[in-house]
KEKE-3310 file (N, C-alpha, C; in steps of 0.2 Angstrom, whole numbers, plus 5000, padded with zeros to 4 digits):
npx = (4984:4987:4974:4969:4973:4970:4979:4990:4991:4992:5001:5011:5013:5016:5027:5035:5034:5040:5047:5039:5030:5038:5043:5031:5028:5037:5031:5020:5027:5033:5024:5021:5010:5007:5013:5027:5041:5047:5038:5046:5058:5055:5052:5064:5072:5063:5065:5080:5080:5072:5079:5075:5074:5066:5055:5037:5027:5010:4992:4985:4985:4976:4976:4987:4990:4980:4985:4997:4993:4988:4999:5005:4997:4986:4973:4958:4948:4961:4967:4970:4979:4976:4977:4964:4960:4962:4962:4951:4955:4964:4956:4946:4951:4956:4943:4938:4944:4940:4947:4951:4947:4955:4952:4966:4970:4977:4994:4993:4999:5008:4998:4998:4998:4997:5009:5006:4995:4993:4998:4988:4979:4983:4978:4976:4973:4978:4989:4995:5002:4998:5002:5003:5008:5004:4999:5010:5021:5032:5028:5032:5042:5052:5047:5035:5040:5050:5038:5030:5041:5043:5031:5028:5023:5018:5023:5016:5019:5008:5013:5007:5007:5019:5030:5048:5049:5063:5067:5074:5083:5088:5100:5105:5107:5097:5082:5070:5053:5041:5050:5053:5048:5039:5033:5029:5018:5012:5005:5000:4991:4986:4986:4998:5012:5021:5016:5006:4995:4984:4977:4990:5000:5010:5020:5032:5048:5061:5064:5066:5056:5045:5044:5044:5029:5019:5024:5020:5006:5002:5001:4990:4994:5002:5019:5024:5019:5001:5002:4996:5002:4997:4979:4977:4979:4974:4983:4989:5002:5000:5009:5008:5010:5017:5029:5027:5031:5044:5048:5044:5049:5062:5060:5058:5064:5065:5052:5047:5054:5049:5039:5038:5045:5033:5023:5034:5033:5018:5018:5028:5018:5007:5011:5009:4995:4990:4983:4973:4977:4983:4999:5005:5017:5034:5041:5058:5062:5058:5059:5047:5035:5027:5015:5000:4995:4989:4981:4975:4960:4956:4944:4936:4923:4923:4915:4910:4922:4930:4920:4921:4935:4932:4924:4931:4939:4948:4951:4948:4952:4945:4953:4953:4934:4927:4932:4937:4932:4921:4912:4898:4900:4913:4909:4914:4912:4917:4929:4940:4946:4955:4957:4942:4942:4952:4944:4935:4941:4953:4957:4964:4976:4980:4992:5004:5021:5024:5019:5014:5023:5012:5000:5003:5004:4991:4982:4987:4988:4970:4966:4972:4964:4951:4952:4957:4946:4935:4942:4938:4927:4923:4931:4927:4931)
npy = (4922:4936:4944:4944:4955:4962:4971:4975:4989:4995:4987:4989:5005:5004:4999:5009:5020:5030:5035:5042:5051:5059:5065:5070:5079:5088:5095:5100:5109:5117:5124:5125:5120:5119:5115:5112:5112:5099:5094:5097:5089:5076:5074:5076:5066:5055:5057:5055:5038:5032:5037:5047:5063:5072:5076:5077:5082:5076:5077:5064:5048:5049:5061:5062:5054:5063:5076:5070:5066:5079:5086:5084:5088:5086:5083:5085:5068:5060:5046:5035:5023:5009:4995:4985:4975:4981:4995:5008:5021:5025:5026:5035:5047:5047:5049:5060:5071:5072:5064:5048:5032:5018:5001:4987:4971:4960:4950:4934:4927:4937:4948:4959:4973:4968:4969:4963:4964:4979:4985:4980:4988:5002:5018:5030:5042:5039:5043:5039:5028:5019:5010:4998:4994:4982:4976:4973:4969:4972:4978:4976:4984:4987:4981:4989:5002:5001:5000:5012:5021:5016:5020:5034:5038:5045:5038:5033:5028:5022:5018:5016:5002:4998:5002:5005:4990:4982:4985:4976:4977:4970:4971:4971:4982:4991:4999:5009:5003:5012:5026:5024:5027:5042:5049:5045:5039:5040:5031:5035:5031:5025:5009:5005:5001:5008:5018:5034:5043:5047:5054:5055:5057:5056:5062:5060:5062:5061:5072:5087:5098:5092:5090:5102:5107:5101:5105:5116:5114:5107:5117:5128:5130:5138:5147:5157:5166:5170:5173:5166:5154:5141:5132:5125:5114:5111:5103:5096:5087:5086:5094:5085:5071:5072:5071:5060:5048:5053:5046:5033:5030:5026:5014:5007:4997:4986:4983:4978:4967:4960:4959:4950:4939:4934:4931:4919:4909:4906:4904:4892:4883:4882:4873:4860:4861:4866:4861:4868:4882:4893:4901:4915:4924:4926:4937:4938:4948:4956:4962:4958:4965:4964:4971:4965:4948:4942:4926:4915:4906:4888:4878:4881:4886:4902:4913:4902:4898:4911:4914:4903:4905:4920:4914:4908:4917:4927:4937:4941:4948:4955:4958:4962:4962:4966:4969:4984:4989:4980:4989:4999:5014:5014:5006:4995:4990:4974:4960:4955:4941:4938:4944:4946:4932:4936:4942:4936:4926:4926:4930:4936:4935:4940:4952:4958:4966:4962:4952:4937:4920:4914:4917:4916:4904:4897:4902:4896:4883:4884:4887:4878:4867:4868:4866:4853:4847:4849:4843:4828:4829:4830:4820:4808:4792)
npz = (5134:5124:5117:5100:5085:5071:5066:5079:5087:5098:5107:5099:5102:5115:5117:5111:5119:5129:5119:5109:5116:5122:5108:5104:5117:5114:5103:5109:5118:5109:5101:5087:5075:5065:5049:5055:5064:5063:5055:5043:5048:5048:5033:5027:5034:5028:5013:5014:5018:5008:4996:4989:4981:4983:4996:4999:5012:5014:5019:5018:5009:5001:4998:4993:4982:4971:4970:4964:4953:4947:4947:4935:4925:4916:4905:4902:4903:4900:4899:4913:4915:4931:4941:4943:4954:4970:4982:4982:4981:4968:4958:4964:4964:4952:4942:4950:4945:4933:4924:4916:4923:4919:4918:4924:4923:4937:4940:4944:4954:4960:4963:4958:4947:4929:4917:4904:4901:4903:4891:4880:4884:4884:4872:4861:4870:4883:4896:4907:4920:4933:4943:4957:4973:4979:4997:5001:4994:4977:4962:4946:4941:4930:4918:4918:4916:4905:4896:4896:4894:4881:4875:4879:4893:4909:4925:4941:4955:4967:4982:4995:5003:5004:5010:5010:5004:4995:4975:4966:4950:4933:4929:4944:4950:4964:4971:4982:4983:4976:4973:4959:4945:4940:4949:4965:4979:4996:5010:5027:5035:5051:5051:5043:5038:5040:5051:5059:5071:5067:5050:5039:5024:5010:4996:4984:4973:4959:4951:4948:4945:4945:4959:4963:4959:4965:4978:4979:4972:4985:4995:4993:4979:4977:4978:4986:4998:4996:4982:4969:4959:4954:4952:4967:4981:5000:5009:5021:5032:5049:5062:5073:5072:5060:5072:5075:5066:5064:5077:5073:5059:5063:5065:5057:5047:5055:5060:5048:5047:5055:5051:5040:5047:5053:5042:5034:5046:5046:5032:5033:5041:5034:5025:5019:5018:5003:4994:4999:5003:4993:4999:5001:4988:4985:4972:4963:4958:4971:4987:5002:5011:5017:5019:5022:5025:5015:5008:4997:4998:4992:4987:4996:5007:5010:5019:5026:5032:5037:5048:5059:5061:5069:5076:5085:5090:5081:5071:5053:5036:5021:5006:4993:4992:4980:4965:4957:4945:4943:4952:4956:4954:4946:4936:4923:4905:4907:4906:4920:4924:4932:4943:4948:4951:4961:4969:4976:4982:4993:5008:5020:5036:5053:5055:5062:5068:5082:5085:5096:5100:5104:5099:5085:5084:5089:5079:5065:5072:5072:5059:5053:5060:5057:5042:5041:5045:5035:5026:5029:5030:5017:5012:5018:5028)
capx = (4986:4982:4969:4974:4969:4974:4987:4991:4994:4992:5007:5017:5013:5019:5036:5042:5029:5042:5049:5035:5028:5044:5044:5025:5032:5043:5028:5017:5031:5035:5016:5021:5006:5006:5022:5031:5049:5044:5037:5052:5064:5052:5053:5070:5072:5060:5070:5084:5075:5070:5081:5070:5077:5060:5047:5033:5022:5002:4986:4983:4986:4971:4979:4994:4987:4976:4989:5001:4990:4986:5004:5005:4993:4982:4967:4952:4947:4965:4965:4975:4977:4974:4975:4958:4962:4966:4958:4947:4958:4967:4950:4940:4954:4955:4936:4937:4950:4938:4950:4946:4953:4955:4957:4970:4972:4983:4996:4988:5005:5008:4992:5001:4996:5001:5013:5006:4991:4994:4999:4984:4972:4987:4976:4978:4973:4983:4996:4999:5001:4999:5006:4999:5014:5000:5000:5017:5026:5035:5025:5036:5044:5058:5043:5032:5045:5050:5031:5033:5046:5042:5023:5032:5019:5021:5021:5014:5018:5005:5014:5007:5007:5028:5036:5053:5052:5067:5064:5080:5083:5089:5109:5107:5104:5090:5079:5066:5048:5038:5054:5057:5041:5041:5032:5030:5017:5011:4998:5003:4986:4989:4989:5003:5019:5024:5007:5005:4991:4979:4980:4994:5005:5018:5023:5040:5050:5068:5061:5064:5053:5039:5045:5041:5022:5018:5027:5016:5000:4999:5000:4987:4993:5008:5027:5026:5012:4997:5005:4995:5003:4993:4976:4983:4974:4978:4984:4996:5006:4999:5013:5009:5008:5026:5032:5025:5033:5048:5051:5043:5053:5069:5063:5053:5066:5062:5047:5046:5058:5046:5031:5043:5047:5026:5024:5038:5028:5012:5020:5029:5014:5003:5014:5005:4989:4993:4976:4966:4979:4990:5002:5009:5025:5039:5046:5064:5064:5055:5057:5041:5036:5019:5006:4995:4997:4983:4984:4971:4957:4955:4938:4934:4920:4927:4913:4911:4931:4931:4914:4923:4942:4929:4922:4938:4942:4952:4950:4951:4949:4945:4956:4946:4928:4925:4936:4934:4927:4912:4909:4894:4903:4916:4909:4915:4909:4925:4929:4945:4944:4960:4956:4937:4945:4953:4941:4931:4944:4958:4958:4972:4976:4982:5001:5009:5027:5025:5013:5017:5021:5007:4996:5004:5003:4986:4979:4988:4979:4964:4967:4973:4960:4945:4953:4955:4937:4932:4945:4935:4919:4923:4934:4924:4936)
capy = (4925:4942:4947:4945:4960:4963:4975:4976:4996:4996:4984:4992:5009:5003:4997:5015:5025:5035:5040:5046:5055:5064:5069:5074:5084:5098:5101:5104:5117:5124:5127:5126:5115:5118:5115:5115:5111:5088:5091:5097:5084:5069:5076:5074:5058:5050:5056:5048:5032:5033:5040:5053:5067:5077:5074:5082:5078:5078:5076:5058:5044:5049:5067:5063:5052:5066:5079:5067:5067:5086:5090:5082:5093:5080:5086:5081:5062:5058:5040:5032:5012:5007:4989:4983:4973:4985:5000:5013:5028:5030:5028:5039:5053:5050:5053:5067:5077:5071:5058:5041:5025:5011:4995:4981:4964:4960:4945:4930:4924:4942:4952:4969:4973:4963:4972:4961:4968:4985:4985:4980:4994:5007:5020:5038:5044:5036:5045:5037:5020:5018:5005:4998:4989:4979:4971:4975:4966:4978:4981:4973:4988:4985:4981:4995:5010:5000:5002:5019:5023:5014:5025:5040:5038:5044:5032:5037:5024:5020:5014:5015:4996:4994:5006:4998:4985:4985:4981:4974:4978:4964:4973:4968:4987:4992:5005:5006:5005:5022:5029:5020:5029:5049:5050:5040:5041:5033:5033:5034:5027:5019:5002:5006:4998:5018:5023:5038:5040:5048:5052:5055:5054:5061:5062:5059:5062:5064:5078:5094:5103:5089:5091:5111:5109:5097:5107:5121:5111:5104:5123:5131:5130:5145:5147:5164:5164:5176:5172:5158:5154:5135:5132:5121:5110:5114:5093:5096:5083:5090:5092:5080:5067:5071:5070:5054:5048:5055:5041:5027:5027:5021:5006:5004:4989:4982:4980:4974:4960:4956:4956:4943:4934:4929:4929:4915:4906:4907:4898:4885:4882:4881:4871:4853:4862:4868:4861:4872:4887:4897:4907:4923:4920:4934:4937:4936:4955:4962:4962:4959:4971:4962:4976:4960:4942:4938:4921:4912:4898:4885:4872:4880:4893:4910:4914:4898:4899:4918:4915:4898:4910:4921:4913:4906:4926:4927:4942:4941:4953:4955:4967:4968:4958:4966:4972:4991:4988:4980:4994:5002:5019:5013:5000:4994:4981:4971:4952:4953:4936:4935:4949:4941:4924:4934:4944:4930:4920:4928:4933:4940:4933:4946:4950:4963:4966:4963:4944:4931:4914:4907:4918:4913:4895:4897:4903:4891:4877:4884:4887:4869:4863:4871:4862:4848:4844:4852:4837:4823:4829:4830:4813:4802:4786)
capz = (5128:5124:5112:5093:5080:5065:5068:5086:5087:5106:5109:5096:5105:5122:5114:5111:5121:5127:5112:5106:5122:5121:5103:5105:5121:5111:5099:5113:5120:5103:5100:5079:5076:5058:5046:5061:5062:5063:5047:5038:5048:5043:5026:5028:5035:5023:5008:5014:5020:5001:4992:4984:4979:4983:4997:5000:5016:5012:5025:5018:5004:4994:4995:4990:4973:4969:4971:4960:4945:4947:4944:4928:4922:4911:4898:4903:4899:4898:4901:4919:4919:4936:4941:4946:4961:4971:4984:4976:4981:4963:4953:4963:4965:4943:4941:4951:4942:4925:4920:4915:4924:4912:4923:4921:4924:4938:4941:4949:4959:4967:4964:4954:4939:4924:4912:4896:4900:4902:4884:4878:4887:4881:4868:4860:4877:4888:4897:4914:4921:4940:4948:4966:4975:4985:5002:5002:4987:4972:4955:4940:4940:4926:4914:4918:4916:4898:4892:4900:4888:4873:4872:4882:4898:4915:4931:4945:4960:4976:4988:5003:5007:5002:5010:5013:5000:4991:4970:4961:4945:4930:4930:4950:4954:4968:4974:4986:4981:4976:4969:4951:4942:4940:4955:4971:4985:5002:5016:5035:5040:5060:5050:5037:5040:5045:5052:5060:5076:5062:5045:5035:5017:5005:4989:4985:4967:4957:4945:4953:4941:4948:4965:4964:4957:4969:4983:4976:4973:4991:4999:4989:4973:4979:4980:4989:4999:4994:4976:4968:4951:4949:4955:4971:4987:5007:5012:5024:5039:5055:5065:5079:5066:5060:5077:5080:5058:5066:5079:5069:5055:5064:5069:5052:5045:5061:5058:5043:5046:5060:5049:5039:5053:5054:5035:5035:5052:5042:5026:5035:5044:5028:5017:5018:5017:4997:4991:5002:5002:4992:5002:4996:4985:4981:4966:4964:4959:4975:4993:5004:5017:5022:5025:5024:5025:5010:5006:4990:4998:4985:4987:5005:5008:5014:5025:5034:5036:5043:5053:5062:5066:5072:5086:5091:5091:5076:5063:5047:5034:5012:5005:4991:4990:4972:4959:4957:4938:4945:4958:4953:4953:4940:4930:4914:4905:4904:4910:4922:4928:4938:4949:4950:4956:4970:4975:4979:4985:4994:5016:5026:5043:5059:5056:5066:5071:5089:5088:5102:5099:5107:5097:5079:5084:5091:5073:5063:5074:5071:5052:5049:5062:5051:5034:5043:5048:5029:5022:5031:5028:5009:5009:5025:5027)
cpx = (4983:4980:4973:4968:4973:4980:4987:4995:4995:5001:5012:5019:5018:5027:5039:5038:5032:5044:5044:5032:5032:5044:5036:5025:5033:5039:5023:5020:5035:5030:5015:5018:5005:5011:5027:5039:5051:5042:5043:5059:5061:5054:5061:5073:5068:5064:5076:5084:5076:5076:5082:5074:5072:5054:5043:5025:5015:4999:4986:4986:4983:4973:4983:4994:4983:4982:4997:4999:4990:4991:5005:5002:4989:4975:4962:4950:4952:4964:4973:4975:4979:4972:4969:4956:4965:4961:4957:4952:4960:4962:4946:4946:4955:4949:4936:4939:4947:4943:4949:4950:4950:4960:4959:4970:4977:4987:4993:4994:5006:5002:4994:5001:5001:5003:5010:4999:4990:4995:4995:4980:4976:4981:4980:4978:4977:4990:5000:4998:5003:4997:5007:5004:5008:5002:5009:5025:5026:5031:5030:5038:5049:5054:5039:5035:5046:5044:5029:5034:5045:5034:5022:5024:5020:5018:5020:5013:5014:5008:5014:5007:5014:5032:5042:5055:5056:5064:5072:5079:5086:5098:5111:5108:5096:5089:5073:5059:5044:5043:5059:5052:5045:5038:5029:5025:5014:5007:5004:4997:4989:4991:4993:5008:5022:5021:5008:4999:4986:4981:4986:4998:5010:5018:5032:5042:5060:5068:5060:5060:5045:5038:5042:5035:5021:5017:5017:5007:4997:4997:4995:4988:5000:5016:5028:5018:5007:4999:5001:4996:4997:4986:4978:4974:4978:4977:4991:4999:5004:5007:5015:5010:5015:5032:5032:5031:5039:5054:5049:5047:5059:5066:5057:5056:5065:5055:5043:5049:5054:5038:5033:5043:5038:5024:5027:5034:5023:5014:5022:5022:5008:5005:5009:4997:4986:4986:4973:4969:4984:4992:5004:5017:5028:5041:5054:5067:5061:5057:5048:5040:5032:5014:5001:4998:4990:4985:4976:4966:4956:4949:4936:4930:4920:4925:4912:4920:4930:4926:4919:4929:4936:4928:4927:4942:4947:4952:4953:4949:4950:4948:4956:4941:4926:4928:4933:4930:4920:4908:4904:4896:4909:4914:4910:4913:4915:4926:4939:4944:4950:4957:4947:4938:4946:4951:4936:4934:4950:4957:4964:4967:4978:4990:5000:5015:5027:5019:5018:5018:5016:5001:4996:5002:4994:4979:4981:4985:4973:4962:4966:4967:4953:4946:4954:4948:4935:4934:4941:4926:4917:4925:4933:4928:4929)
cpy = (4931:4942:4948:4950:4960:4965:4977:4984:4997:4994:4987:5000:5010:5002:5004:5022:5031:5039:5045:5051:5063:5067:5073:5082:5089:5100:5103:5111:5122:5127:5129:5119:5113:5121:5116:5110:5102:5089:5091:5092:5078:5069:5073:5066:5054:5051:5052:5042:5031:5032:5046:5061:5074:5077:5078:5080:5083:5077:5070:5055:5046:5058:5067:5059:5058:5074:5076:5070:5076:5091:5088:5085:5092:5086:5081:5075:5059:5050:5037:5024:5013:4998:4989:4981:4977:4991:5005:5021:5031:5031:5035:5046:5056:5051:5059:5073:5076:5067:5052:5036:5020:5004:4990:4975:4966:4950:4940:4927:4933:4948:4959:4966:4971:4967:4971:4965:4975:4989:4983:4985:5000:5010:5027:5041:5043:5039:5042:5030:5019:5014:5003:4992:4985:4974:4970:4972:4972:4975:4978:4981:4991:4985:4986:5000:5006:5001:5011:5025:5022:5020:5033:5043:5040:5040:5035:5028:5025:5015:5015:5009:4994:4995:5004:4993:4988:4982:4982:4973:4973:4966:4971:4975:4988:4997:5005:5009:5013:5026:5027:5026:5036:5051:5047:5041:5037:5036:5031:5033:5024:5013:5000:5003:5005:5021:5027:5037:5045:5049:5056:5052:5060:5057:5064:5058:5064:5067:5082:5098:5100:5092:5099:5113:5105:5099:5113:5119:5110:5112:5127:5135:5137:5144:5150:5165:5171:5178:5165:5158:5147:5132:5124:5118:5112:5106:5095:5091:5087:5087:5088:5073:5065:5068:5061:5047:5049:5048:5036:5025:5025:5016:5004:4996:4984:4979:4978:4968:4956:4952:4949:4936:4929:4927:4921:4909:4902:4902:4892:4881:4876:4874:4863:4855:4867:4865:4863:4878:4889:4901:4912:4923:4927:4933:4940:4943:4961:4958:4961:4961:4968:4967:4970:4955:4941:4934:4919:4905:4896:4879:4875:4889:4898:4912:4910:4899:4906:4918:4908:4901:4915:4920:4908:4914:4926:4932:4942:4947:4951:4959:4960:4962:4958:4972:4979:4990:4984:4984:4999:5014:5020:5009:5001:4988:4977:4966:4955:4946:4934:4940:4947:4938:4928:4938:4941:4926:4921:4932:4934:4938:4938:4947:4957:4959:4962:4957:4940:4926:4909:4911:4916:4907:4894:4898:4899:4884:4878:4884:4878:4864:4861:4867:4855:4843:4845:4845:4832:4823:4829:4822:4810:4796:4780)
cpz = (5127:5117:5104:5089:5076:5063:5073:5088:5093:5109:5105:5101:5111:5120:5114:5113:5124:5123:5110:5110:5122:5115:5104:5107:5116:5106:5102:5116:5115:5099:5091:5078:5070:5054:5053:5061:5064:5059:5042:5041:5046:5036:5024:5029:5029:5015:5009:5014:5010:4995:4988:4986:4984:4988:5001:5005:5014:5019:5023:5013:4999:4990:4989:4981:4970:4966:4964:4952:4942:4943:4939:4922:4914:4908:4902:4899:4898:4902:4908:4917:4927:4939:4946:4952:4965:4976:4979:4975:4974:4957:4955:4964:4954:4943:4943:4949:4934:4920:4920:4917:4920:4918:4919:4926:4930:4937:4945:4954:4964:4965:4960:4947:4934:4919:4904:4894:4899:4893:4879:4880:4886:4873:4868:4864:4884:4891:4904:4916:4928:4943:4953:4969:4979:4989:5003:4998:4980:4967:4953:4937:4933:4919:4913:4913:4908:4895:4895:4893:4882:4872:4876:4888:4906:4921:4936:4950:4964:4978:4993:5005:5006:5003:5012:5010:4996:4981:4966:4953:4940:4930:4936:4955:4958:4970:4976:4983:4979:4971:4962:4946:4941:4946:4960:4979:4991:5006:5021:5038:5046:5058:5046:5041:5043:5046:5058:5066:5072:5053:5042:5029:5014:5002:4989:4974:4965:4953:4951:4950:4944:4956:4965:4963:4961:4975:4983:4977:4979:4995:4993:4982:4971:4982:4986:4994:4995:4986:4973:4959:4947:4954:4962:4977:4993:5008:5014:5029:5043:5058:5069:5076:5064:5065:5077:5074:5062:5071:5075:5063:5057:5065:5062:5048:5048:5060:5052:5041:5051:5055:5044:5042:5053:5048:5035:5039:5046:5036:5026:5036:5039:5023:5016:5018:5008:4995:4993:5002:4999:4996:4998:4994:4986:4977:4969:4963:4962:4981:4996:5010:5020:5023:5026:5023:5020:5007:5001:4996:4991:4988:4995:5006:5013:5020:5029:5036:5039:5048:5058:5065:5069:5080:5090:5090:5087:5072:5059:5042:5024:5009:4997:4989:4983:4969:4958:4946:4937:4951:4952:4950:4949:4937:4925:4913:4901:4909:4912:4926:4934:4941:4950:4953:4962:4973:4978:4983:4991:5003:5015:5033:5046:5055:5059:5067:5076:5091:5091:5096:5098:5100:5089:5078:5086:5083:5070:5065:5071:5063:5049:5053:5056:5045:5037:5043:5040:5024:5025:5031:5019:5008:5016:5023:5027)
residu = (UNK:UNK:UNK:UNK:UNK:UNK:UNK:UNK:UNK:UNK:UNK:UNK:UNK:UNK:UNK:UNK:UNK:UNK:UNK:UNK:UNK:UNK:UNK:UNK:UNK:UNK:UNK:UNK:UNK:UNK:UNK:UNK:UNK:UNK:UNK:UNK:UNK:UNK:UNK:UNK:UNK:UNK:UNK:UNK:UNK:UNK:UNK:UNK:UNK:UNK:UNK:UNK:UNK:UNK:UNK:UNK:UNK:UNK:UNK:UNK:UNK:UNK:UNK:UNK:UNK:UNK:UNK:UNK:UNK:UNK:UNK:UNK:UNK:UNK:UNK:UNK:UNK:UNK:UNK:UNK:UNK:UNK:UNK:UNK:UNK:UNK:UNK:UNK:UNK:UNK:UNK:UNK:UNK:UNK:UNK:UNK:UNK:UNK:UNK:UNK:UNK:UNK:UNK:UNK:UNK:UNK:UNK:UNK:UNK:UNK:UNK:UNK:UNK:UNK:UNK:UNK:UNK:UNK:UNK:UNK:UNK:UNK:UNK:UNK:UNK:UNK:UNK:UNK:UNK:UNK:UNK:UNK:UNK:UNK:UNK:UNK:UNK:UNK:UNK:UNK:UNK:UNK:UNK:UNK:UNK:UNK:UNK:UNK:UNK:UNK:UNK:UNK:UNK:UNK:UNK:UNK:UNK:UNK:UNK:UNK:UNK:UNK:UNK:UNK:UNK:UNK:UNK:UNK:UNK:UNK:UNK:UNK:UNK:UNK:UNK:UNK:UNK:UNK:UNK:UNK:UNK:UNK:UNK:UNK:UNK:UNK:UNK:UNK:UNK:UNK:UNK:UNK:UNK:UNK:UNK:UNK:UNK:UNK:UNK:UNK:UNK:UNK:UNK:UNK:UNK:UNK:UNK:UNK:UNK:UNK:UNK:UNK:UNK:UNK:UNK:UNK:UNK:UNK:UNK:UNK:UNK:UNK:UNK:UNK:UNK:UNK:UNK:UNK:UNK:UNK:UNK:UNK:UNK:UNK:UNK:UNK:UNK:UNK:UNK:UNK:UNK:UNK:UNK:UNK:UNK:UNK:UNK:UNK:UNK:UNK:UNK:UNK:UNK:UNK:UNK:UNK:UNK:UNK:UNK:UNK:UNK:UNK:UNK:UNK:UNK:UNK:UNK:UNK:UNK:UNK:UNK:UNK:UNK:UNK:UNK:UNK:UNK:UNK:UNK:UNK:UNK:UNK:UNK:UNK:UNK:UNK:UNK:UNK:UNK:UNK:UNK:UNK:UNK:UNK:UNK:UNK:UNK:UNK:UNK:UNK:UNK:UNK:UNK:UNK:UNK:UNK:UNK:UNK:UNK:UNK:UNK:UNK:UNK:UNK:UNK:UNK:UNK:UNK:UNK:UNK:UNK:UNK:UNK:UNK:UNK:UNK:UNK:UNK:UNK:UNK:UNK:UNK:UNK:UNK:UNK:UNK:UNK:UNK:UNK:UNK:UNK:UNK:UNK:UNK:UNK:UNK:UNK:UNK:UNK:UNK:UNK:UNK:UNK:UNK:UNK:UNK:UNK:UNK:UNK:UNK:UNK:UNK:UNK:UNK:UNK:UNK:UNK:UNK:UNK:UNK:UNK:UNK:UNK:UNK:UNK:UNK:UNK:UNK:UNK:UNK:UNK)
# end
């Protein structure tokens, strides 16, 4: 059995190592290293992929949120919600521009921020509401954009972990994660669902007037060059990057119906073990892409469970230990206690595309072995 990791970038590599060698190839023999003629066809391609009327490749995820906000062109202190549960990127990119995130509550069934909440931490200040598709399940999107509109807010999707997921609407129309909001962005980290062999991201919108500050902002702030009408950032897509984005996204439904396929494994696998684990559900108005398989322990201590997959070689990981509202660099003094429970509570198992059999089956033993033994040592016959 070969070696299980969280996300098998190696084996996925080899799978289309031509492809990529080759696309690499012609930016080596066309020696445009920066903005080169892969970044404007990725661009391309992911709008259509998308949708998106507008998209505009950055250096990274945390650019491309930082870069978001910046075009909106907020007052100092203006207030973000930000659900709590969640990685630190869109807090520390709002601090940093001197705006204040206001954390929310999320859903306890898919971990996105809870709508009813959101309406409660709604103030005078308040102008944006950004909305983290996590782990690769769609934001209550329908709901959002209605409180949007009723306190005239803009949304500002993170999606770097959904790219792909579809989110259906209550009319039975759909569109693909990122692009419901006013503006839409993503990471191409190596362990994204469309990763990249360093960093990368982009913003994406259907506001051309957005589209244009944006555009603007990411090249120093300039239409023209040596023309700077708005104070702007240099986050660009290196070329080699685009190249690599270029062949990855054709085989990205692919791989997303693979991480399904283990997803799926995983929950059959689990279902008689429902006192010791919730699995990750979907709602009925999103697709799920998987960036993670995070499933809920319930009566079963986390580190002895990830020290026990451990030494049968198993990696697990905490995507998030503690809520960003008790991080010493955003504290507020405010009880989320759903997001509390699962940061206490909540692993991810390996998935990738491209997991064997033996190694699915091989983890699920081990899983259900470990609960097993914890059941008999709780309830001795």
């Amino acid at each position: 059995m070969k070696p299980i990791q969280m996300v098998d970038l190696k084996s996925q590599y080899e799978e289309i190592q031509e492809e990529i060698q080759k696309s690499l190839h012609n930016v080596l023999e066309e020696t445009a290293f920066i903005n080169g003629p892969q970044v404007r066809e990725f661009a391309v391609s992911l709008g259509e992929y998308l949708q998106a009327d507008h998209v505009i490749p950055c250096a990274n995820g945390t650019d491309a949120l930082q870069i978001a906000l910046m075009a909106l062109e907020l007052e100092e202190g203006t207030e973000v919600l930000i659900p709590s549960f969640n990685y630190v990127a869109l807090a520390e990119v709002t601090a940093l521009l001197k705006l204040k995130p206001v954390f929310v509550e999320v859903d306890p069934v898919y971990y996105t921020i809870d709508p009813s909440d959101i309406e409660h931490r709604i103030g005078p200040r308040t102008r944006v509401i950004a909305p983290v598709h996590l782990f690769g399940h769609c934001a209550p999107m329908e709901e959002i954009m209605a409180i949007a509109n009723q306190y005239n807010l803009f949304v500002i999707e993170d999606n770097a972990q959904a790219i792909g997921a579809n989110y259906t609407f209550s009319d039975g129309t759909t569109k693909k994660a990122g692009t419901i909001g006013h503006i839409g962005t993503t990471s191409f980290f190596p362990s994204k669902n469309l990763g990249c062999y360093g960093d990368g991201g982009a913003i994406f919108t259907n506001d051309l007037e957005l589209g244009q500050r944006i555009k603007m902002i990411a090249n120093h702030g300039q239409k023209v060059k040596y023309i700077h009408d708005v104070v702007g950032v240099n986050s660009r897509l290196d070329t080699m990057q685009a190249a690599i984005l270029n062949v990855k996204i054709k085989h990205l439904d692919r791989y997303n119906e693979e991480r399904n396929r283990v997803a799926q494994f995983y929950n059959k696998s689990f279902e008689e073990l429902s006192d010791f684990i919730t699995t990750p559900q979907t709602a009925d108005y999103s697709t799920h892409v998987f960036h993670q398989y995070t499933m809920i322990l319930k009566n079963i201590d986390r580190e002895a469970f990830r020290n026990y997959l451990a030494s049968k070689q198993i990696p697990t990981m905490v995507y998030y230990p503690y809520p960003i509202h008790q991080q010493k660099a955003y504290a507020q003094n405010i009880s989320l206690p759903i997001s509390e429970f699962l940061a206490a509570n909540v692993v991810a198992l390996p998935i990738s595309p491209n997991m064997q059999a033996e190694q699915l089956n091989y983890i699920v033993n081990s899983v259900s072995g470990y609960i097993q033994s914890e059941m008999l040592q709780t309830n001795p016959s």
